[in-house]
N, C-alpha and C positions, 0 to 999 in steps of 0.2 A: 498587557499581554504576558503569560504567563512564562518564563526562562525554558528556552531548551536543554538547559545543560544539567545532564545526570537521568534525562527524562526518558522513558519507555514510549516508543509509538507504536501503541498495540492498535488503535482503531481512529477513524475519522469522524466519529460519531463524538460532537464535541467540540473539536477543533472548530478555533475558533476564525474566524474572518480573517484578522491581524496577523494571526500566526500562518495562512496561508501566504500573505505579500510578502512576511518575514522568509519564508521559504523559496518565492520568489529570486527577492533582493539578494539572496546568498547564492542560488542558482547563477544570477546574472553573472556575478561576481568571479565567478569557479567554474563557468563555463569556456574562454579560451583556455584555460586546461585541456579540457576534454575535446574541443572543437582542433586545435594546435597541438594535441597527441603530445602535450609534453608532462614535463613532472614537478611537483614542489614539496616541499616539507611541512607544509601544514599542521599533517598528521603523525612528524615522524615520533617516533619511540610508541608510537599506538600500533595495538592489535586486532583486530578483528574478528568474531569466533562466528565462525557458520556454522547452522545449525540445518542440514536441508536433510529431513525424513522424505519427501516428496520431491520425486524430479525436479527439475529447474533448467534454464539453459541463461534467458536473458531476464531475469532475476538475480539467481545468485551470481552470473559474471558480472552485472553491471553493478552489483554492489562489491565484486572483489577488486571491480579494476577502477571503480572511484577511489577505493581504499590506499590501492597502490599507485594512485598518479597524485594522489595528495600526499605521500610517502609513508602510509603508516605499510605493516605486513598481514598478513590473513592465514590462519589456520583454521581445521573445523573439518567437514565431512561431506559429501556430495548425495552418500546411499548409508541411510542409516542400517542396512544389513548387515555392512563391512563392521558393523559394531556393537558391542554391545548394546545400544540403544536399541538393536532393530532385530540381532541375532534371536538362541534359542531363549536367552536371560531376560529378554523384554525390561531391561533397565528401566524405572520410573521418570517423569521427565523430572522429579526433584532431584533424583541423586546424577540425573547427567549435567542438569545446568549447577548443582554445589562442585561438582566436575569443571566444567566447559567454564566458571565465574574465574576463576585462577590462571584462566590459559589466557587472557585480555583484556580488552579494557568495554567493548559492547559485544551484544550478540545477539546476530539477522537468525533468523526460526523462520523456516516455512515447515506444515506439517497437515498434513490430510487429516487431522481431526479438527474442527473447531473449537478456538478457544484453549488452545492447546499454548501460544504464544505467551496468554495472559494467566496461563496455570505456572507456566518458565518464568514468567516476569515474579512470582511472589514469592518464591524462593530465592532469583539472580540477585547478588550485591550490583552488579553495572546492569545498563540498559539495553531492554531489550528491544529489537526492532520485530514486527510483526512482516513477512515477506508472503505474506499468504497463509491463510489457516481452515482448510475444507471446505464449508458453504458460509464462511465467517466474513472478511473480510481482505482486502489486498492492501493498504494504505500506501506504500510505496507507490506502488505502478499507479495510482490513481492523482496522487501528489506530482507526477510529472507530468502526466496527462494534461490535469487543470493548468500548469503551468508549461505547456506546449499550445495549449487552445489561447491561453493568454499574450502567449508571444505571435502568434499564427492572429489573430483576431483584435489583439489589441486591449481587448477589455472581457472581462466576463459577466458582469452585468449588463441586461438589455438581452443577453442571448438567446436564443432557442436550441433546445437540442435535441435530438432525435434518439432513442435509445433503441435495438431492435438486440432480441436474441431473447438470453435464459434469463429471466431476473430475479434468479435463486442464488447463480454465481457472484461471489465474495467482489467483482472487481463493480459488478450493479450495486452493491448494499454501499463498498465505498465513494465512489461517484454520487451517490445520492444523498449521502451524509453531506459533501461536499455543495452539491448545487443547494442544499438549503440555505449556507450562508452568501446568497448572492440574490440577484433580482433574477434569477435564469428562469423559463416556461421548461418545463420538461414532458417529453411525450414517452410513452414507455409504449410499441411494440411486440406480442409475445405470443407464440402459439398457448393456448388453455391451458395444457398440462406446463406450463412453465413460465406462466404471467406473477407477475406482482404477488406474494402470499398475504392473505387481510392479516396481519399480526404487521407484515412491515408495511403495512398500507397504512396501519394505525400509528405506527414510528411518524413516517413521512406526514402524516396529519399533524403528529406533534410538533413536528418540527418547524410547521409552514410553509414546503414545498409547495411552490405552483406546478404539479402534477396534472395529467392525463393521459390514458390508456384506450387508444385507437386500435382497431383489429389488421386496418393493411397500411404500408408504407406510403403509399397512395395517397393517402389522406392526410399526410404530415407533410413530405419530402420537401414540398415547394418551397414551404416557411422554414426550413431547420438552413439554422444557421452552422451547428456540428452534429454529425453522425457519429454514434457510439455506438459498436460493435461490439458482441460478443460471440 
């Protein structure tokens, strides 16, 4: 399994099997924190640099207020208008993260372009986290997900899952990255103008997804073991 330490999680496409349990066992671990509302020093003398071009509510809180109950601090931006990044200067994202690299120690990016996280990561000396990036991917919110259906269900192979909505949106391309490394069935749900695209149908073939796309919920619901919403 390869070290998290120093590493960029721009996308789930990749990640491996191992490193999702690894993510798990830390979860476990660093959960009555969050559950008992209390605080530790885990993280102290660390800083945390948000990067949020694009609204957020329980994204970037939930990544400030891990920050802050494992004792590091968090500075960074909420609307990148209030800034030169967003203002009339349209600041490039190299010259805000050789900026934002100097003010901490990682730094969370959510951004309404795709791929916008992994343009920040080639320039950034610390690591970047990817909190969402346009029709890209979410790895965060997807990384808790899997590891809520696992505590909720027990196991994640053997599952079925039910996906129903957009399957353009960034939180479907991460979740699917994901159920490849596992024995999951997956059923994707989607009106036409917003099913599956054949280029990530072709992904999902390489990866060896056990995929299928049904027209009504109807026809899945009985056997789905989790419901995935979008």
């Amino acid at each position: 399994m390869r070290s998290f330490a120093g590493r960029d999680i721009l996308s789930l496409k990749g990640f491996e099997r191992s490193e999702y349990f690894r993510v798990f066992e830390i979860a476990d671990r660093l959960a009555p924190i969050a559950r008992n509302r209390q605080n530790s020093d885990l993280l102290a003398r660390k800083t945390l640099v948000t990067a949020f071009y694009q609204p957020s509510t329980r994204t970037r809180l939930a990544h400030e207020a891990a920050m802050l109950r494992l004792g590091g601090s968090v500075t960074g931006f909420s609307d990148a208008k209030m800034t030169r990044a967003g203002d009339f200067y349209q600041e490039s994202i190299k010259d805000t993260v050789h900026m934002l690299e100097y003010y901490g120690d990682v730094l969370v990016m959510r951004h309404f372009q795709q791929g916008a996280p992994a343009e920040a990561a080639r320039w950034c000396s610390i690591p970047v986290i990817n909190a969402g990036d346009g029709w890209g991917e979410h790895p965060t919110q997807v990384l808790t997900d899997m590891y809520t259906i696992w505590k909720e269900k027990g196991r994640l192979d053997g599952l079925k899952f039910l996906l129903i909505g957009d399957m353009r949106m960034r939180t479907m391309h991460s979740i699917s990255y994901a159920m490849s490394q596992f024995d999951i069935q997956a059923t994707y749900i989607a009106p036409p103008e917003m099913s599956l695209l054949p280029e990530f149908k072709k992904e999902l073939d390489g990866l060896n997804l056990n995929y299928h796309e049904v027209e009504h919920v109807d026809q899945a619901i009985a056997d789905a073991d989790v419901i995935y919403m979008e």
